[in-house]
PAPAKOL-932782 format. One record per residue: residue in three letters; x, y, z of N, C-alpha, C, O in turn. Coordinates in steps of 0.05 Angstrom, whole numbers. Layout:
PAPAKOL-932782
+-----+--------+--------+--------+--------+--------+--------+--------+--------+--------+--------+--------+--------+
: res :    npx :    npy :    npz :   capx :   capy :   capz :    cpx :    cpy :    cpz :    opx :    opy :    opz :
+-----+--------+--------+--------+--------+--------+--------+--------+--------+--------+--------+--------+--------+
: ALA :      X :      Y :      Z :      X :      Y :      Z :      X :      Y :      Z :      X :      Y :      Z :
...
+-----+--------+--------+--------+--------+--------+--------+--------+--------+--------+--------+--------+--------+
end
This chain:
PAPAKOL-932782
+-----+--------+--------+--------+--------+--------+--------+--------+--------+--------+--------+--------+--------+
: res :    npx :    npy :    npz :   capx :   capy :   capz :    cpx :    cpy :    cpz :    opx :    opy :    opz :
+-----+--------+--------+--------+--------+--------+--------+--------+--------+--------+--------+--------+--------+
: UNK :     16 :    -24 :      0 :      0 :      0 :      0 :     17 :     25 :      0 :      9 :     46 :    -11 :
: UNK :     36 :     25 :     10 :     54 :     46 :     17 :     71 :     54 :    -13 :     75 :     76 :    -23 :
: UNK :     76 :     41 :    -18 :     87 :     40 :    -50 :     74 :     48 :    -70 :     81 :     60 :    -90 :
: UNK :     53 :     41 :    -64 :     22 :     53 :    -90 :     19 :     81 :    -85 :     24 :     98 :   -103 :
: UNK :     10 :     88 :    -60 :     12 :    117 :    -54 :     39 :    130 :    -64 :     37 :    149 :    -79 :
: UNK :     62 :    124 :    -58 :     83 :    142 :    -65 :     81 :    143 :   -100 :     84 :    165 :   -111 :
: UNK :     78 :    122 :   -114 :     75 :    125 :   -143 :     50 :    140 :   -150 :     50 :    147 :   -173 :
: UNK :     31 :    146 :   -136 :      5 :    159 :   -146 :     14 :    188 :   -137 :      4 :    209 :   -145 :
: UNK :     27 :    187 :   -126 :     36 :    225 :   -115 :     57 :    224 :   -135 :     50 :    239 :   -153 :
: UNK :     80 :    212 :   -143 :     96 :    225 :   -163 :     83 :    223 :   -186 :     92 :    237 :   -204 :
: UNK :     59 :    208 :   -191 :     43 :    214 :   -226 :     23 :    237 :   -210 :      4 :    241 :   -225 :
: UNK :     21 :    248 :   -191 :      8 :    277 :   -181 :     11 :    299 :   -186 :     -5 :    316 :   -195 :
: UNK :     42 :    301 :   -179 :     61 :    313 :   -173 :     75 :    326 :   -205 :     83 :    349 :   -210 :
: UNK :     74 :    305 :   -222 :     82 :    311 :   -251 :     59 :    319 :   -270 :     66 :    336 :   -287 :
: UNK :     32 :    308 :   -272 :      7 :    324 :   -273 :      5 :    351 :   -266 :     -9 :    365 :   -281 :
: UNK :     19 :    365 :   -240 :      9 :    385 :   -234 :     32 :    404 :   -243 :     32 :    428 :   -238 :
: UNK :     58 :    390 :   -259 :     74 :    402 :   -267 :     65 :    410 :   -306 :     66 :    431 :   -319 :
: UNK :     58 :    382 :   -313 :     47 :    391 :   -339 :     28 :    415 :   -345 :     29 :    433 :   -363 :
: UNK :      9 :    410 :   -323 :    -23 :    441 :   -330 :      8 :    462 :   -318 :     20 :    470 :   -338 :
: UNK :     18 :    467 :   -299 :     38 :    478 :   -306 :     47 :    506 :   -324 :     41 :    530 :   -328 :
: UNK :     71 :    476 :   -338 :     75 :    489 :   -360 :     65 :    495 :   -385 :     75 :    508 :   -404 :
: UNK :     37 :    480 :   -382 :     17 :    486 :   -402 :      5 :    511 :   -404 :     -9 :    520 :   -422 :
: UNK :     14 :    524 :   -377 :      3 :    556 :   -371 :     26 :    569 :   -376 :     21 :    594 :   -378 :
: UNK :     42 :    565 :   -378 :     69 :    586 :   -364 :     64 :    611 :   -386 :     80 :    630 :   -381 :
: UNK :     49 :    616 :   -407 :     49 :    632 :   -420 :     22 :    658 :   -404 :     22 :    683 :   -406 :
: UNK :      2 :    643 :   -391 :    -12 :    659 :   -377 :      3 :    666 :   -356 :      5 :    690 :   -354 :
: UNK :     17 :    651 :   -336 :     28 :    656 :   -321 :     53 :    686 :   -317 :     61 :    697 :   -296 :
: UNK :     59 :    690 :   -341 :     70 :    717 :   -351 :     48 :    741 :   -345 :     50 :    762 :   -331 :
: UNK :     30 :    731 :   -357 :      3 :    754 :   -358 :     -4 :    770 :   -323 :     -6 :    792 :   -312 :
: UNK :     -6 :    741 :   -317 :     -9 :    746 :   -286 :      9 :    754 :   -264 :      0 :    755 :   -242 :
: UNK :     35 :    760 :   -270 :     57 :    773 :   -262 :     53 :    796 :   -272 :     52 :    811 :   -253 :
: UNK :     50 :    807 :   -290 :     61 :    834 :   -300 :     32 :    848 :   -294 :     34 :    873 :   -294 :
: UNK :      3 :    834 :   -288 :    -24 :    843 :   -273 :    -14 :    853 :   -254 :    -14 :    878 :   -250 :
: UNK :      0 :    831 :   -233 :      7 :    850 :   -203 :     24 :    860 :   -196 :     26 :    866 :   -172 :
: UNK :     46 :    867 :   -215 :     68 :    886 :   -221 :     50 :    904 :   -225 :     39 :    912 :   -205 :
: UNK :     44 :    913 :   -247 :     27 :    941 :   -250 :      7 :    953 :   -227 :      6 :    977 :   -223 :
: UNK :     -7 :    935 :   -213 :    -25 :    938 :   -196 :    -11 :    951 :   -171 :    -20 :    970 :   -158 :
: UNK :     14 :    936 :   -166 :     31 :    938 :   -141 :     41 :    965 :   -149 :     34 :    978 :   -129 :
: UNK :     53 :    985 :   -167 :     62 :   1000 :   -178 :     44 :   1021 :   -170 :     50 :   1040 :   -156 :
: UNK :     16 :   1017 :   -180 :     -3 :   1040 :   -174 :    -10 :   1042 :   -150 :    -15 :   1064 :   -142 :
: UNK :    -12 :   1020 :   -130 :    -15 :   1022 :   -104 :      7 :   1039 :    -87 :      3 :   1057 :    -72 :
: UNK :     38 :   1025 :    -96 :     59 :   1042 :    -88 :     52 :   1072 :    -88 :     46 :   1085 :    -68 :
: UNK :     53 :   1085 :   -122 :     43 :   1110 :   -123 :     21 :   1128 :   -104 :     28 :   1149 :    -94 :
: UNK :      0 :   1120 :   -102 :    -21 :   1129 :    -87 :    -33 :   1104 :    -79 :    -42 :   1085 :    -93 :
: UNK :    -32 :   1106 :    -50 :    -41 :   1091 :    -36 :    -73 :   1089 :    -25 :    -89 :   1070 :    -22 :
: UNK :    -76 :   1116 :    -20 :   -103 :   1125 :    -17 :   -125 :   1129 :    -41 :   -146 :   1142 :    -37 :
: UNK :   -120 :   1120 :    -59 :   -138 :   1113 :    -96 :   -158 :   1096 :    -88 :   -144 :   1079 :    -78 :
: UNK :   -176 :   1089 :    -86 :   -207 :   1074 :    -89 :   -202 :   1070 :   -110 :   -209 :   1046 :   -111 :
: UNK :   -194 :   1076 :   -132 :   -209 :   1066 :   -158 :   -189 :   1042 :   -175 :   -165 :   1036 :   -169 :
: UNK :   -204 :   1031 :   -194 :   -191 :   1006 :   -195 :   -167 :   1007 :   -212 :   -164 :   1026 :   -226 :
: UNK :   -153 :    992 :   -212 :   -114 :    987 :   -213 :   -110 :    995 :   -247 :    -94 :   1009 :   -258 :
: UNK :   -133 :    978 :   -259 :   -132 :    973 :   -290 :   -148 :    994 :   -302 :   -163 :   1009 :   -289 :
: UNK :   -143 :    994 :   -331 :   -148 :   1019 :   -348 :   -180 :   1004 :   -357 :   -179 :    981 :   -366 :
: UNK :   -208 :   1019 :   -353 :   -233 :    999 :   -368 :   -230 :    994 :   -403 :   -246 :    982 :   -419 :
: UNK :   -204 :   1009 :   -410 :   -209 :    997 :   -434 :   -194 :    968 :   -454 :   -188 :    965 :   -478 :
: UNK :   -192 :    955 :   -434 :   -183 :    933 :   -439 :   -160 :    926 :   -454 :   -163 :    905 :   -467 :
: UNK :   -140 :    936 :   -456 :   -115 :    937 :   -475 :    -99 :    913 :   -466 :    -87 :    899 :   -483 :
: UNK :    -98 :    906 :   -438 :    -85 :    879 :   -437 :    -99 :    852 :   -448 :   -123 :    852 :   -447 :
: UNK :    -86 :    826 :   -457 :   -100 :    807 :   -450 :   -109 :    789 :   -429 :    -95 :    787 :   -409 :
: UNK :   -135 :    771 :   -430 :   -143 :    767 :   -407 :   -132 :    739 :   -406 :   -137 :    723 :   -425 :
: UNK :   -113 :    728 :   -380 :   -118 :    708 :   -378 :   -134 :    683 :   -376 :   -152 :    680 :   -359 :
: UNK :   -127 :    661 :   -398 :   -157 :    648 :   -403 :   -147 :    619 :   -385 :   -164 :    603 :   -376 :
: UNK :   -127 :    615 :   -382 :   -129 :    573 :   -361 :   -125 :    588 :   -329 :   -103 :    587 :   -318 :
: UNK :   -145 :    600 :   -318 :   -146 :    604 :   -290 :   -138 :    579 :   -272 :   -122 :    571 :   -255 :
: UNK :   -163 :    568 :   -288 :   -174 :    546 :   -268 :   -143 :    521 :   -272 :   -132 :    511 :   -252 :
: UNK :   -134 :    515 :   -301 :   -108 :    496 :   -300 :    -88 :    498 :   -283 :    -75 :    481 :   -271 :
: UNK :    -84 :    533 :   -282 :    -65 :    542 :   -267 :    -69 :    540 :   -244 :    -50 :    531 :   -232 :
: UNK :    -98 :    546 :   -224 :    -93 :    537 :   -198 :   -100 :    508 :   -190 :   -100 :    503 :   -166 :
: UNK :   -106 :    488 :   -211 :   -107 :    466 :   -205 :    -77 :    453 :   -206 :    -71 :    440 :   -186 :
: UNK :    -61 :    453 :   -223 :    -36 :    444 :   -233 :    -19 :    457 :   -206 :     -3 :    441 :   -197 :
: UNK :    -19 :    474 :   -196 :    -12 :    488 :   -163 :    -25 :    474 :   -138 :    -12 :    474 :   -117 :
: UNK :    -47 :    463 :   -140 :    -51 :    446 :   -120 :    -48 :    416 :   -131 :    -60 :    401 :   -116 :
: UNK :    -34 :    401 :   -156 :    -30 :    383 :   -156 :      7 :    375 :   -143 :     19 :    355 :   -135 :
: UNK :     11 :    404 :   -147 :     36 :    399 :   -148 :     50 :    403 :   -120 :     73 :    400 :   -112 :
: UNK :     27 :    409 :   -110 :     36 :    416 :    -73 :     24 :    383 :    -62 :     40 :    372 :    -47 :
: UNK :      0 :    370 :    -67 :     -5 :    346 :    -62 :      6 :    318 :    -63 :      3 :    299 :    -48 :
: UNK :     24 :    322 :    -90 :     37 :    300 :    -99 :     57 :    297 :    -75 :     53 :    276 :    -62 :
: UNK :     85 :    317 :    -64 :     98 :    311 :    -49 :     86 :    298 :    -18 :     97 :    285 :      0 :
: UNK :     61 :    307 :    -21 :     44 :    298 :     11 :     40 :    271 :      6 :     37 :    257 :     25 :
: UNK :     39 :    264 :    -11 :     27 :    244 :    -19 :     52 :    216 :     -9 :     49 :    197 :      6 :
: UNK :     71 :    225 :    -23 :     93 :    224 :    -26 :    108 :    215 :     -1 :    116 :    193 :      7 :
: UNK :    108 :    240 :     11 :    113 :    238 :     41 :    103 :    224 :     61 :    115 :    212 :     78 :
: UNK :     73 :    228 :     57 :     54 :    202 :     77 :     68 :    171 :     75 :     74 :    158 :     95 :
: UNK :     72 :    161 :     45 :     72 :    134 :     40 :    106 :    132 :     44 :    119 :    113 :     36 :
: UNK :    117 :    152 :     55 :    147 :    151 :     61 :    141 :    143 :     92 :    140 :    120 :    100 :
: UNK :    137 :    159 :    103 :    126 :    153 :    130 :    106 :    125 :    141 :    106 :    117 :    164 :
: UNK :     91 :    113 :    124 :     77 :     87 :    128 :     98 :     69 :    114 :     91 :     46 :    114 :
: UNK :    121 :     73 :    102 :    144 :     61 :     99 :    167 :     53 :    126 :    179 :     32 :    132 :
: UNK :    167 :     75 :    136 :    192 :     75 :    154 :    174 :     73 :    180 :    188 :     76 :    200 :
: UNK :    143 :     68 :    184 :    127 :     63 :    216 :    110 :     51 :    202 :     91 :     63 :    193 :
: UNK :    115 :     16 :    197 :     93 :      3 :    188 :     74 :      1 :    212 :     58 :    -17 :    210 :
: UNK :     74 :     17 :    239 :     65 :      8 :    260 :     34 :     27 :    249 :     11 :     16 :    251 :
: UNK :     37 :     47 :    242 :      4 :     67 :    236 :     -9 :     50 :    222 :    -32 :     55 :    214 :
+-----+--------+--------+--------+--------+--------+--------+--------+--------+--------+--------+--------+--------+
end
């Protein structure tokens, strides 16, 4: 059992690396969002109004959802990982 688990977290673990790099091109997008954002906050701190221009000149990031799934695959897999390391070295649990 302990062996199955550690192989199902490293095919987790590499799943959550593929959606990944299957984003890394949005993932650009979404850095240079909270660079700019962080920039205008720096400037005036006291601004209510919102960070971005309404006329839409950037593009919108479209794999949200890959990107924060492939981020929680990739944090799971080592747990995974780790558990069936631990029911390795304390077959007593």
């Amino acid at each position: 059992m302990p062996h199955l688990l550690g192989i199902v977290g490293t095919l987790v673990f590499f799943a959550g690396l593929d959606l990944l790099w299957q984003c890394r091109r949005d993932l650009a997008l979404w850095v240079s969002s909270y660079m700019r954002m962080f920039r205008k906050l720096m400037r005036d701190p006291e601004s209510q109004g919102r960070p971005f221009s309404e006329l839409g000149d950037t593009p919108k990031p479209r794999r949200t959802l890959a990107m924060f799934l492939g981020m929680g695959l990739a944090v799971v897999g080592p747990l995974l990982i780790g558990v069936s390391l631990a029911l390795m070295l304390h077959p007593k649990f």
